[in-house]
C-alpha positions as CSV (number, residue, x, y, z in Angstrom):
1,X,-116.1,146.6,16.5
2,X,-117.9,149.7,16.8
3,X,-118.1,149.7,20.7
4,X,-117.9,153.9,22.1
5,X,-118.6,154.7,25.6
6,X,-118.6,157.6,26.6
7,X,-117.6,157.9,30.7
8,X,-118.5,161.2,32.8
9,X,-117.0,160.5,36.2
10,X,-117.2,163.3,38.7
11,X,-114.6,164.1,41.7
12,X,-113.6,167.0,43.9
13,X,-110.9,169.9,43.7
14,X,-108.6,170.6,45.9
15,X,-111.3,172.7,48.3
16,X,-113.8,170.0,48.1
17,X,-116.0,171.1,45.5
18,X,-117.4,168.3,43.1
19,X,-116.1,168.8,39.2
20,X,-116.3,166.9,36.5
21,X,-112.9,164.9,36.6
22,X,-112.9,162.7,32.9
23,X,-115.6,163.1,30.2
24,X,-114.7,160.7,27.3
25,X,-115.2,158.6,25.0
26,X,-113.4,155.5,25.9
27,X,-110.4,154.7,24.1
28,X,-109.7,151.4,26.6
29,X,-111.1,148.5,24.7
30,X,-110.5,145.1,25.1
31,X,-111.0,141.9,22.6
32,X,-111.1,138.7,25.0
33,X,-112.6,136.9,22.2
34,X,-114.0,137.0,18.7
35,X,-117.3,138.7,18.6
36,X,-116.9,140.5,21.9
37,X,-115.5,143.9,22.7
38,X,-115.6,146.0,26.2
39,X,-114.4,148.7,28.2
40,X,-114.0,149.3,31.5
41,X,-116.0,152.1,33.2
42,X,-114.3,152.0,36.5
43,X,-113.3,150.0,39.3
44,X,-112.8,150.1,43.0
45,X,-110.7,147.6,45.3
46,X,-112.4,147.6,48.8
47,X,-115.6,147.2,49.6
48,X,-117.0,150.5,50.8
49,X,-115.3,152.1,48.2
50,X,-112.9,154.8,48.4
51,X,-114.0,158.3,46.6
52,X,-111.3,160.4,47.2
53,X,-108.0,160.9,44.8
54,X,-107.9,161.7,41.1
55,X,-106.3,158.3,39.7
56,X,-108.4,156.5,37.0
57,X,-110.1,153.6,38.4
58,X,-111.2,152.5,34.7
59,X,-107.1,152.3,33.5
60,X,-106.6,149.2,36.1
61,X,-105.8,145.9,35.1
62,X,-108.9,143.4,36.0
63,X,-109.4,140.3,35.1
64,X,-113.1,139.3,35.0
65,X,-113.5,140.3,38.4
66,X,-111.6,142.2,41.2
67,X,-111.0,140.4,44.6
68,X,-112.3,142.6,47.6
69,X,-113.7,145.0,44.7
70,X,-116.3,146.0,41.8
71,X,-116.0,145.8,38.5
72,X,-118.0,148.3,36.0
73,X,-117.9,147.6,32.3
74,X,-119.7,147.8,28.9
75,X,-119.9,145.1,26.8
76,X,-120.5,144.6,23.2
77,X,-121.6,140.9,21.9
78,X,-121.5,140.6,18.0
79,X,-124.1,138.3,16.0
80,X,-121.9,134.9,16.2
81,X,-120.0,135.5,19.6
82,X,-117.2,132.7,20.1
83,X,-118.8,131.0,23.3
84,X,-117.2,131.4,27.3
85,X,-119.1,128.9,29.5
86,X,-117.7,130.5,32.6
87,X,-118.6,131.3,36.1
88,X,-117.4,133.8,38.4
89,X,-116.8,134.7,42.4
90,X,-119.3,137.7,41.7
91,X,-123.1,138.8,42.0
92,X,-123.3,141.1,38.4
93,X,-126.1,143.3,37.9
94,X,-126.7,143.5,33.9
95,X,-128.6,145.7,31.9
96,X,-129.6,145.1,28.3
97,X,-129.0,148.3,26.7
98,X,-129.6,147.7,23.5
99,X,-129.8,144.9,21.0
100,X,-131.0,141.2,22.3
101,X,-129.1,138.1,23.6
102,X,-129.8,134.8,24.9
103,X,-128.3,133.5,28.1
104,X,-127.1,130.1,28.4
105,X,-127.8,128.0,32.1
106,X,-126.8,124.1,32.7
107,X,-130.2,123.2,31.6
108,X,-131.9,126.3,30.8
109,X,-131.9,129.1,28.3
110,X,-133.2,132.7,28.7
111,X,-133.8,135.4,26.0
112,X,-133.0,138.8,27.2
113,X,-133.9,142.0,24.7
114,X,-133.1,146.1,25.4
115,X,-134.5,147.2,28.9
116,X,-133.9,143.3,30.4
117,X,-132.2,143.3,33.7
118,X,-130.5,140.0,35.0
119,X,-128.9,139.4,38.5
120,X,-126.1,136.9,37.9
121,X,-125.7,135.2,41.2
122,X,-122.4,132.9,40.4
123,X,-123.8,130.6,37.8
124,X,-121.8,128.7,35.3
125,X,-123.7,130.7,32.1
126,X,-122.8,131.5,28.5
127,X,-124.1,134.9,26.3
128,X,-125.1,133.5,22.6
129,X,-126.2,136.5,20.1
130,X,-128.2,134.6,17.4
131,X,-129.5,137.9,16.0
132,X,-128.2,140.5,13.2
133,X,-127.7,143.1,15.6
134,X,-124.8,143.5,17.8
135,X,-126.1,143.4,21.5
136,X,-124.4,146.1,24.0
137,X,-124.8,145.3,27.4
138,X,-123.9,147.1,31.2
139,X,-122.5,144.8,34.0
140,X,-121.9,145.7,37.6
141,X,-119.7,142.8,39.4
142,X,-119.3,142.8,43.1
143,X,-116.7,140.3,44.5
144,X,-118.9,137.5,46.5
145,X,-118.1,134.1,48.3
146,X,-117.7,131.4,45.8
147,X,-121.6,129.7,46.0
148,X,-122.0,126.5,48.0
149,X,-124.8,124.6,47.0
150,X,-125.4,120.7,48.0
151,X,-122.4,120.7,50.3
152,X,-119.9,121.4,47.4
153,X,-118.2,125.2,46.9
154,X,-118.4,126.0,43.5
155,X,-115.3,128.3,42.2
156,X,-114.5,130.5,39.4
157,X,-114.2,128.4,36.3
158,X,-114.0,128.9,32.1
């Protein structure tokens, strides 16, 4: 997989002045399944978010989402992508940055190309790449109450 990100991620100095604190080209990347690839950018673990300190946010251990947190990561779906029916305890903001995919809904489908945005509001979903071109993609996932909808709480699944 061919997947490079490269993460600028600013900070301060000890007298308060902003620098730049890691410019790289990401060397954390994760294989969860055949045909998809990503990194994390960063993370944080409250909700607002703490800015200060110098450790890397992006070298913690997350699962698909982080409880009481965000999630930032960049991911890379190959022509062929093993399916993940899954849902999560998250609202994701997603970006198509390049390529095309097609998102997979109970009874729905929707095809989503470069410049695409997509608010993922904790529905079980699927990402299918049926082209020839791998499809690179940015998610944003903020922990959220698991959805109740008909009088039943739907959980984290897949």
């Amino acid at each position: 997989m061919s997947l490079q990100v490269r993460r600028v991620v600013t900070g301060h100095d000890e007298r308060g002045h902003a620098r730049v604190t890691f410019d790289e080209t990401m060397s954390n990347v994760h294989k969860p399944r055949p045909g998809a690839s990503w990194n994390v950018v960063w993370t944080t673990d409250t909700i607002p978010a703490d800015n200060s300190g110098e450790a890397d946010a992006g070298a913690r251990q997350v699962g698909t989402t982080l409880p009481g947190g965000t999630v930032f990561r960049v991911i890379e779906f190959l022509p062929g992508v093993a399916p993940r029916v899954h849902r999560t305890d998250s609202i994701d903001y997603a970006v198509v940055m390049s390529g095309e995919i097609d998102m997979q809904l109970d009874d729905t489908e929707v095809h989503l190309k470069a410049g695409d945005v997509l608010v993922q509001r904790g529905t079980v979903h699927n990402w299918v790449n049926r082209g020839d071109k791998l499809c690179i993609m940015a998610f944003v996932l903020i922990d959220a109450r698991p959805v109740t909808a008909g009088g039943e709480t739907l959980r984290a699944e897949g």
